[in-house]
mmCIF file as Biopython writes it, N, C-alpha, C and O atoms, coordinates in Angstrom:
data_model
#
loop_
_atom_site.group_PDB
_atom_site.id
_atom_site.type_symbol
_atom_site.label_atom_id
_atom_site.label_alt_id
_atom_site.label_comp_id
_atom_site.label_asym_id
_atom_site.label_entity_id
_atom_site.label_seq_id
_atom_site.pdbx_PDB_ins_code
_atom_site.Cartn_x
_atom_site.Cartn_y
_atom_site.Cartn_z
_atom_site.occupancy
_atom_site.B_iso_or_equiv
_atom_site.auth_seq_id
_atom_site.auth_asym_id
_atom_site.pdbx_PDB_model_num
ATOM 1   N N  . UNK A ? 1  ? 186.772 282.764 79.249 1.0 0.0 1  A 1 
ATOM 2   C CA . UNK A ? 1  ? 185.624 281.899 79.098 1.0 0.0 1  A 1 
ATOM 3   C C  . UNK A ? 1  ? 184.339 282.620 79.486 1.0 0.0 1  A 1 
ATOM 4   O O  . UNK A ? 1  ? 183.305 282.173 78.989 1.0 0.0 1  A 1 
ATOM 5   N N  . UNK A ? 2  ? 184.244 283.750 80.361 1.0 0.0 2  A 1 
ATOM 6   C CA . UNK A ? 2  ? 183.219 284.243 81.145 1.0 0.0 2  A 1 
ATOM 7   C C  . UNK A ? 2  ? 182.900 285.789 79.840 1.0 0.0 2  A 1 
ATOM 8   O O  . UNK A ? 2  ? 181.929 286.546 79.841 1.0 0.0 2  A 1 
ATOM 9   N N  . UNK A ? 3  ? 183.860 285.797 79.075 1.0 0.0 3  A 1 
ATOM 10  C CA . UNK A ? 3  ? 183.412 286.789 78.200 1.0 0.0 3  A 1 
ATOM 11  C C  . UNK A ? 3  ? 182.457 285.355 77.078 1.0 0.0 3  A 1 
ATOM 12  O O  . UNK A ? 3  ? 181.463 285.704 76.441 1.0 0.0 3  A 1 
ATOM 13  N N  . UNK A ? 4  ? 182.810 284.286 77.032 1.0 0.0 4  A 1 
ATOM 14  C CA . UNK A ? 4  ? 181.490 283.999 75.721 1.0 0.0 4  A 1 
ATOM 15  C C  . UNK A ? 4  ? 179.788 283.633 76.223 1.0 0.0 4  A 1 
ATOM 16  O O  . UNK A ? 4  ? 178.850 283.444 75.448 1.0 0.0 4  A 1 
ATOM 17  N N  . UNK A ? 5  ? 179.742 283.605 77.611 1.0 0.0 5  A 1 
ATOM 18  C CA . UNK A ? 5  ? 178.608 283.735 78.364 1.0 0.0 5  A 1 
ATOM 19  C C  . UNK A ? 5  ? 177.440 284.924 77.868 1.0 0.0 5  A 1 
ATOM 20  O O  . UNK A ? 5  ? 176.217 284.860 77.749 1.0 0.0 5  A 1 
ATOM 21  N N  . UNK A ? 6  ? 178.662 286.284 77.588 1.0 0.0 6  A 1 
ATOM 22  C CA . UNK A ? 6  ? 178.190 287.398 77.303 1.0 0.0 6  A 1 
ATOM 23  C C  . UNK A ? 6  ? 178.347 287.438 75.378 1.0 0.0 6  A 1 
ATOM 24  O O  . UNK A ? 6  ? 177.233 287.701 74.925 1.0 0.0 6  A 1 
ATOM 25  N N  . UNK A ? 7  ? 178.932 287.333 74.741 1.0 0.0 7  A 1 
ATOM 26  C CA . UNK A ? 7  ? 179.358 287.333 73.031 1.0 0.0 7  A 1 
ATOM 27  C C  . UNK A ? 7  ? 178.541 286.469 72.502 1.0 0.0 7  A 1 
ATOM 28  O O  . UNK A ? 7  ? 178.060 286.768 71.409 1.0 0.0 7  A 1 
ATOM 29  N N  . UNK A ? 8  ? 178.184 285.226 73.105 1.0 0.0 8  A 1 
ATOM 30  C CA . UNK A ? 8  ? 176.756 284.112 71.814 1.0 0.0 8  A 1 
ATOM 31  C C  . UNK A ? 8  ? 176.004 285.162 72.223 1.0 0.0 8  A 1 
ATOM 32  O O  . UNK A ? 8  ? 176.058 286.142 71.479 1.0 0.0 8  A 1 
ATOM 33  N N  . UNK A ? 9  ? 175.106 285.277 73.483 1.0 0.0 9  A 1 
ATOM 34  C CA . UNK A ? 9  ? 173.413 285.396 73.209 1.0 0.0 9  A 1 
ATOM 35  C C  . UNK A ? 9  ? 173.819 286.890 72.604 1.0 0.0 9  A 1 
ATOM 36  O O  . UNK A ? 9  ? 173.141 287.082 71.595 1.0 0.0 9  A 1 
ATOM 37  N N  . UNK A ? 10 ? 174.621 287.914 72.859 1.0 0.0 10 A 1 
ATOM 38  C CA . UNK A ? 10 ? 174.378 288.714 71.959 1.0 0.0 10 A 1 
ATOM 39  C C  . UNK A ? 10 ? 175.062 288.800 70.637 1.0 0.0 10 A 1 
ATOM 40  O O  . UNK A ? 10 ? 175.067 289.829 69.961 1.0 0.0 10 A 1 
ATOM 41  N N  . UNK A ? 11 ? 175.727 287.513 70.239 1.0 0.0 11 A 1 
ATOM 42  C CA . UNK A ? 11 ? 175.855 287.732 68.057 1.0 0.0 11 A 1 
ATOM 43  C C  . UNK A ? 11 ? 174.257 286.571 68.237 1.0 0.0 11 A 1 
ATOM 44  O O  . UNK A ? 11 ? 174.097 285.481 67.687 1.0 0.0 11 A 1 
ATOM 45  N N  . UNK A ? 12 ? 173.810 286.905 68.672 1.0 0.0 12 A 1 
ATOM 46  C CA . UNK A ? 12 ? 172.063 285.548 68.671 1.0 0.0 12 A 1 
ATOM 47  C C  . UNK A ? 12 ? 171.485 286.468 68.920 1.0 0.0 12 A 1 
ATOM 48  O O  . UNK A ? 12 ? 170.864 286.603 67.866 1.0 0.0 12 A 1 
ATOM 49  N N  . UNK A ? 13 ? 171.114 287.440 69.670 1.0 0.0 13 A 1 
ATOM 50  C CA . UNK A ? 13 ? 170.119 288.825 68.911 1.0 0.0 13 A 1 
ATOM 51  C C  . UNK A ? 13 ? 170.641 289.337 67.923 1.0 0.0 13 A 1 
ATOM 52  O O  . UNK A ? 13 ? 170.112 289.338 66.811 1.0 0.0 13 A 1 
ATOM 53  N N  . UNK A ? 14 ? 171.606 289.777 68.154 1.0 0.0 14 A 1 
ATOM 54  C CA . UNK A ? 14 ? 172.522 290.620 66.645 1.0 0.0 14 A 1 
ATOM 55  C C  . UNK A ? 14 ? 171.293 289.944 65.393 1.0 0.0 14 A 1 
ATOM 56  O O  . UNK A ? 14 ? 170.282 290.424 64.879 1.0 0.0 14 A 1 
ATOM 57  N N  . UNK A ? 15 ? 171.862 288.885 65.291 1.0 0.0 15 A 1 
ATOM 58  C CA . UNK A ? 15 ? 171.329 287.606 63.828 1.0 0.0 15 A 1 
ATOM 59  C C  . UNK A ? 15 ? 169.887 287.652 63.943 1.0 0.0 15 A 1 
ATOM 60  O O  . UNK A ? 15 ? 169.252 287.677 62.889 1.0 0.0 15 A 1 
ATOM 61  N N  . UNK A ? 16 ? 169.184 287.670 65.174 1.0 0.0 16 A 1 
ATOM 62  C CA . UNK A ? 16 ? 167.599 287.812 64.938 1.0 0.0 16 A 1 
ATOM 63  C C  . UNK A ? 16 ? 167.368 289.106 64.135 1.0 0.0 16 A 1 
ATOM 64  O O  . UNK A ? 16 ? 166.819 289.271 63.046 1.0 0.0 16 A 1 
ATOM 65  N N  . UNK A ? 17 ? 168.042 290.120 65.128 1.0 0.0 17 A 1 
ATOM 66  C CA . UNK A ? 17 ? 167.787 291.545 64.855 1.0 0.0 17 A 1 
ATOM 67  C C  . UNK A ? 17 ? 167.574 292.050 63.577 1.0 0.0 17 A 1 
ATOM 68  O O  . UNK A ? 17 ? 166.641 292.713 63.122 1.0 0.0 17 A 1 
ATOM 69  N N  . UNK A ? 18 ? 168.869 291.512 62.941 1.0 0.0 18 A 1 
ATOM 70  C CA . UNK A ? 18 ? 169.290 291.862 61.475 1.0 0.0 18 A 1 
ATOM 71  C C  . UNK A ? 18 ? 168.156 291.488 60.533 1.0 0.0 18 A 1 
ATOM 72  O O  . UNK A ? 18 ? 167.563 292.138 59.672 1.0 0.0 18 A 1 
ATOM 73  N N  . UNK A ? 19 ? 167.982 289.599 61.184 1.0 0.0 19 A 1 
ATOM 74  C CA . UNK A ? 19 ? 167.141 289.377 59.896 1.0 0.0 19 A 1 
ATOM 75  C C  . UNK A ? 19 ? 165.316 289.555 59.896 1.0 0.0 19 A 1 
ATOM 76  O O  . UNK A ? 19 ? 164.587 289.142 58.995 1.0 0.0 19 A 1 
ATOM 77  N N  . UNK A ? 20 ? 164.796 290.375 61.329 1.0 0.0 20 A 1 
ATOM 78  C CA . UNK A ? 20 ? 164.037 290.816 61.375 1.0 0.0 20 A 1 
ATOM 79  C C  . UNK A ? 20 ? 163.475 291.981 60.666 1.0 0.0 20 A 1 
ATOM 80  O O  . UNK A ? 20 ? 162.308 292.113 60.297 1.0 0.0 20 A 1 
ATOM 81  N N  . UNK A ? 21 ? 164.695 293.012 60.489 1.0 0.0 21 A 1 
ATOM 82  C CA . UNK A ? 21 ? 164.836 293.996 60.028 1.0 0.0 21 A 1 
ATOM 83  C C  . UNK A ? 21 ? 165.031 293.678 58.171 1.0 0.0 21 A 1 
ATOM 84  O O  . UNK A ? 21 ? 164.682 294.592 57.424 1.0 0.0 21 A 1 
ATOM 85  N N  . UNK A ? 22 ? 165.472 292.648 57.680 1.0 0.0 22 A 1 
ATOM 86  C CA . UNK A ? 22 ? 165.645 292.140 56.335 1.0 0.0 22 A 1 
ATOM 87  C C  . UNK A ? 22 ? 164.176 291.461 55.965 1.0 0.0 22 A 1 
ATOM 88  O O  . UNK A ? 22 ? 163.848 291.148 54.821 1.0 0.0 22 A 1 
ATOM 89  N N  . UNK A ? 23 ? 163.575 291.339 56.829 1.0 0.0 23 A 1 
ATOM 90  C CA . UNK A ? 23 ? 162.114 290.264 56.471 1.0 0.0 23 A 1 
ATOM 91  C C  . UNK A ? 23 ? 161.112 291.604 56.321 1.0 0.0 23 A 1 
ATOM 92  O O  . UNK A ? 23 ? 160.317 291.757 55.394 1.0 0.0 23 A 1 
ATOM 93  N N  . UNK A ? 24 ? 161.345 292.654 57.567 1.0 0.0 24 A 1 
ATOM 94  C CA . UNK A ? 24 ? 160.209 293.943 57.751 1.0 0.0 24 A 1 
ATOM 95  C C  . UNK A ? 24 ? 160.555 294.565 56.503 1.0 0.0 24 A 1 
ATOM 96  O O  . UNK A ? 24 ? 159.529 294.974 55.959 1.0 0.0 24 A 1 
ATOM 97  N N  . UNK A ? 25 ? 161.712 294.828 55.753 1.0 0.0 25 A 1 
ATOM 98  C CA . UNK A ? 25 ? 162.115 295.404 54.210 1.0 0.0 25 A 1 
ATOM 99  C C  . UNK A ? 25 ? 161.583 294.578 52.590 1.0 0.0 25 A 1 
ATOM 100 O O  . UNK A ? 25 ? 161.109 294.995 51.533 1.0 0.0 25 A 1 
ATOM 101 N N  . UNK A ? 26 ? 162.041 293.009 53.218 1.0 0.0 26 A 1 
ATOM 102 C CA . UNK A ? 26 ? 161.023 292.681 52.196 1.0 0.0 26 A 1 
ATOM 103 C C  . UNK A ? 26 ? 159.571 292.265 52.249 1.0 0.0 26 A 1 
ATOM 104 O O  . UNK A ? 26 ? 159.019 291.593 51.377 1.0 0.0 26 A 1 
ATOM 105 N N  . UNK A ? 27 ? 159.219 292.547 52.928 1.0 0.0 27 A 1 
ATOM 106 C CA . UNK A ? 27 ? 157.316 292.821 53.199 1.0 0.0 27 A 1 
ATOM 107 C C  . UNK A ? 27 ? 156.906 293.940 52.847 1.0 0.0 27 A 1 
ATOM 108 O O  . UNK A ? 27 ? 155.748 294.051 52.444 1.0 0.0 27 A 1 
ATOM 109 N N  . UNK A ? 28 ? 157.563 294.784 52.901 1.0 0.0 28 A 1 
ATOM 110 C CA . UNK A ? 28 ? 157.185 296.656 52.678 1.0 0.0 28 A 1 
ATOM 111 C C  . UNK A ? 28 ? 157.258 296.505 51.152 1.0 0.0 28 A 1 
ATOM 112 O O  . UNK A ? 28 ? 156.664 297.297 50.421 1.0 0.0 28 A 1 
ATOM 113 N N  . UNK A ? 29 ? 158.105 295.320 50.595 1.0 0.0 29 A 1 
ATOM 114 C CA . UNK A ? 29 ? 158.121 295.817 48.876 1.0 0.0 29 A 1 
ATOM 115 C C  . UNK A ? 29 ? 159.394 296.858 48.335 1.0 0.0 29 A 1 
ATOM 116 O O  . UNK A ? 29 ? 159.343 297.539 47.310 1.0 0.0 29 A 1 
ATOM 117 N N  . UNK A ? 30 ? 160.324 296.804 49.116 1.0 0.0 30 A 1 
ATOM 118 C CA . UNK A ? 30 ? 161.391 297.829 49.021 1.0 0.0 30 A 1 
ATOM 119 C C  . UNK A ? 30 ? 162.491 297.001 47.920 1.0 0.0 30 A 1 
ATOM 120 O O  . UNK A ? 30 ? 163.473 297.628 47.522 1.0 0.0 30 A 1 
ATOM 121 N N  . UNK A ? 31 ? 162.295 295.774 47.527 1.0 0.0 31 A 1 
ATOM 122 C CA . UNK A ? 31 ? 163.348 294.915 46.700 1.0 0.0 31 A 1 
ATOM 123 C C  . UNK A ? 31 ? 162.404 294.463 45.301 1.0 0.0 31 A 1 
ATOM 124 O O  . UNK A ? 31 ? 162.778 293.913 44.265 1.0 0.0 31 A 1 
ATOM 125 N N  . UNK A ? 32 ? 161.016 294.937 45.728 1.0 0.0 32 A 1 
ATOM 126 C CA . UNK A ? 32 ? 160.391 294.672 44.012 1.0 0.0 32 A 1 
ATOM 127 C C  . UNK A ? 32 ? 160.717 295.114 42.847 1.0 0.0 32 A 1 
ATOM 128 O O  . UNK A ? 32 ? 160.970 294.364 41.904 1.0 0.0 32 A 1 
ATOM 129 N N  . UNK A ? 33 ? 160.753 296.706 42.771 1.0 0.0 33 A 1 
ATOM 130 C CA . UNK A ? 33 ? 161.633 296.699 41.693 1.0 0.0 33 A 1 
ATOM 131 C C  . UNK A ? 33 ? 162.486 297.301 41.925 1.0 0.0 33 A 1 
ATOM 132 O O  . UNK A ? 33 ? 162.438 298.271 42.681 1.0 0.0 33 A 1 
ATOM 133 N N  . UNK A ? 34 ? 164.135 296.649 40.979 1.0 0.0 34 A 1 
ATOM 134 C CA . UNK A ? 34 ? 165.366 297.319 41.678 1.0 0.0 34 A 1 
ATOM 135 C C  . UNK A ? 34 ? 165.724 297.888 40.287 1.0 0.0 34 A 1 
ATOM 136 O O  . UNK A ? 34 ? 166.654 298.676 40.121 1.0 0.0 34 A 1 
ATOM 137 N N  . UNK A ? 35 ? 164.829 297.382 39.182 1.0 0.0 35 A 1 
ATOM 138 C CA . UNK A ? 35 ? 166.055 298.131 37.855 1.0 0.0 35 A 1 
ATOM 139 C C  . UNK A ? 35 ? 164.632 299.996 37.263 1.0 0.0 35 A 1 
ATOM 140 O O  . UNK A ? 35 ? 164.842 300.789 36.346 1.0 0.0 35 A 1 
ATOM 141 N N  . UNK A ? 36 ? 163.887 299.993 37.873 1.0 0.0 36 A 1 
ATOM 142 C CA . UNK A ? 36 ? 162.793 301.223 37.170 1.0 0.0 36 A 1 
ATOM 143 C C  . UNK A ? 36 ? 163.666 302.456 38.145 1.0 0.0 36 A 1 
ATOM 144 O O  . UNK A ? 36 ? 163.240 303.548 37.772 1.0 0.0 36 A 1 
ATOM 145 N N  . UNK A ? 37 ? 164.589 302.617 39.105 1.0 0.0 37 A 1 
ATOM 146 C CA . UNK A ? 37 ? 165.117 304.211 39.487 1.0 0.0 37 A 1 
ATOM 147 C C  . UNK A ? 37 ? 166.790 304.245 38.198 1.0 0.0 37 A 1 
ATOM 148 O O  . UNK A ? 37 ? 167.509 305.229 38.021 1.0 0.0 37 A 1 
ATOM 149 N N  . UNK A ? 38 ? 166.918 303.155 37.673 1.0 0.0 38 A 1 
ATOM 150 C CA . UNK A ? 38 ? 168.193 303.099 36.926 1.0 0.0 38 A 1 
ATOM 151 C C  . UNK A ? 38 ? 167.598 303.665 35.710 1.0 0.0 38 A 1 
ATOM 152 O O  . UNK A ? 38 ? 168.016 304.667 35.130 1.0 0.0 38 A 1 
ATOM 153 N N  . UNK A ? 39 ? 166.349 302.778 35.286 1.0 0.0 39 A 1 
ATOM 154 C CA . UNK A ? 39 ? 165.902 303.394 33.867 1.0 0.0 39 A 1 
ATOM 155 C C  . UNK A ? 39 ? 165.194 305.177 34.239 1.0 0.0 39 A 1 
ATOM 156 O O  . UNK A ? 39 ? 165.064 305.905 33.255 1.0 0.0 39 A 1 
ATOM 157 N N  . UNK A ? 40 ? 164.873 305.630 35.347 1.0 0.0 40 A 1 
ATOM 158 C CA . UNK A ? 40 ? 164.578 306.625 35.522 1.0 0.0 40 A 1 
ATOM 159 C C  . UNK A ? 40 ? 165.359 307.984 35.543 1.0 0.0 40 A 1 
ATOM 160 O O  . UNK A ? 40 ? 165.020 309.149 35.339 1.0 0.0 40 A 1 
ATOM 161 N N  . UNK A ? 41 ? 166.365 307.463 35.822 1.0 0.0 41 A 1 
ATOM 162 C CA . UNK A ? 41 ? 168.066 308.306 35.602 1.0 0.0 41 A 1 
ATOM 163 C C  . UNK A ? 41 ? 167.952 308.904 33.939 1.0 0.0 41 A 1 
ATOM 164 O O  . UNK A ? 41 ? 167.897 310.032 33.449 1.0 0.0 41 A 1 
ATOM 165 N N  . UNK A ? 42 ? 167.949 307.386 33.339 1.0 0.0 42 A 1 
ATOM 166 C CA . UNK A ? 42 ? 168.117 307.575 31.871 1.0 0.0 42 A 1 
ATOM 167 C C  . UNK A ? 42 ? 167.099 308.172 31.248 1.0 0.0 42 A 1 
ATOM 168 O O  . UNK A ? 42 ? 167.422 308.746 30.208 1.0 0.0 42 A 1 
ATOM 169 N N  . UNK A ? 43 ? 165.518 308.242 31.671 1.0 0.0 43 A 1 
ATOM 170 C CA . UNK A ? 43 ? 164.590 308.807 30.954 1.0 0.0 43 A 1 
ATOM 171 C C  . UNK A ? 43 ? 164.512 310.540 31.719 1.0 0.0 43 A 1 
ATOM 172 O O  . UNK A ? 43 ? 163.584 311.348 31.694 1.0 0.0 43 A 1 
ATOM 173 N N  . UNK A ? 44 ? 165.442 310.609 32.149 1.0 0.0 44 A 1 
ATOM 174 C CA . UNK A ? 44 ? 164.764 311.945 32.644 1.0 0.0 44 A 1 
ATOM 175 C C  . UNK A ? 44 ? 165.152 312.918 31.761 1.0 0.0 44 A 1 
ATOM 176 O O  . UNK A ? 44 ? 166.170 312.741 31.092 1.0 0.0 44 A 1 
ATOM 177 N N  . UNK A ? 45 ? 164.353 314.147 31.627 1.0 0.0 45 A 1 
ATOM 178 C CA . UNK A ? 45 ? 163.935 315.714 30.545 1.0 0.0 45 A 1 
ATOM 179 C C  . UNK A ? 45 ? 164.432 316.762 31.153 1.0 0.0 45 A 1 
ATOM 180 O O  . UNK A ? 45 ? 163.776 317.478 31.909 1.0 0.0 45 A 1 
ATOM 181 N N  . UNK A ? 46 ? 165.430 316.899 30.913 1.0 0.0 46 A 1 
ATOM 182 C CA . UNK A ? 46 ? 166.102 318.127 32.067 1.0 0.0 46 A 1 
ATOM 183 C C  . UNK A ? 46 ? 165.932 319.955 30.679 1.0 0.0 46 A 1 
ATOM 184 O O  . UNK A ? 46 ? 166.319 321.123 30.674 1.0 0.0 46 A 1 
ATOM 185 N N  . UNK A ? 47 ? 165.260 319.179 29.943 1.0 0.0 47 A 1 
ATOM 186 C CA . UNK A ? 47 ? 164.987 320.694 28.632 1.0 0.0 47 A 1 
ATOM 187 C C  . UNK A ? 47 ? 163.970 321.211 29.070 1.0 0.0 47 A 1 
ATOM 188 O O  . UNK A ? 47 ? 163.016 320.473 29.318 1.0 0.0 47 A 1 
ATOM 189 N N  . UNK A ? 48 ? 163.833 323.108 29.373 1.0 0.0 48 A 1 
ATOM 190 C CA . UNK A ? 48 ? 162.617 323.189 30.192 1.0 0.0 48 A 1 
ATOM 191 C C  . UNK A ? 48 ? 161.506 323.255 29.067 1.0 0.0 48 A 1 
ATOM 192 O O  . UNK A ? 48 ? 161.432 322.983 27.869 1.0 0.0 48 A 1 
ATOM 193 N N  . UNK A ? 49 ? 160.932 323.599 29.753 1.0 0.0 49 A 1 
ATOM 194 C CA . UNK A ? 49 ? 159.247 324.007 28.657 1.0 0.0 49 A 1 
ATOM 195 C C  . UNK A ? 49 ? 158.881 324.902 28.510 1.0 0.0 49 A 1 
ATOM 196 O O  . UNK A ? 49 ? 157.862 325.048 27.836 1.0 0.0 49 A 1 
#
């Protein structure tokens, strides 16, 4: 019983932590666009010049 004293409050930072870190990623703009590095694969010129 004296171990869940210690296991909530920390999976209760864990869960802040995480979704602090998921909110600071989508503010930066890191999930705007997810399909332009897929089409960038496909457009790339690997013939030199």
């Amino acid at each position: 019983m004296e171990s869940l004293l210690l296991l909530v409050p920390l999976s209760v930072a864990l869960v802040l932590l995480i979704g602090a870190v998921f909110w600071r990623a989508l503010q930066s703009g890191q999930f705007d666009d997810l399909e332009r590095p897929a089409h960038d694969v496909l457009d790339d010129d690997d013939r030199p010049r």
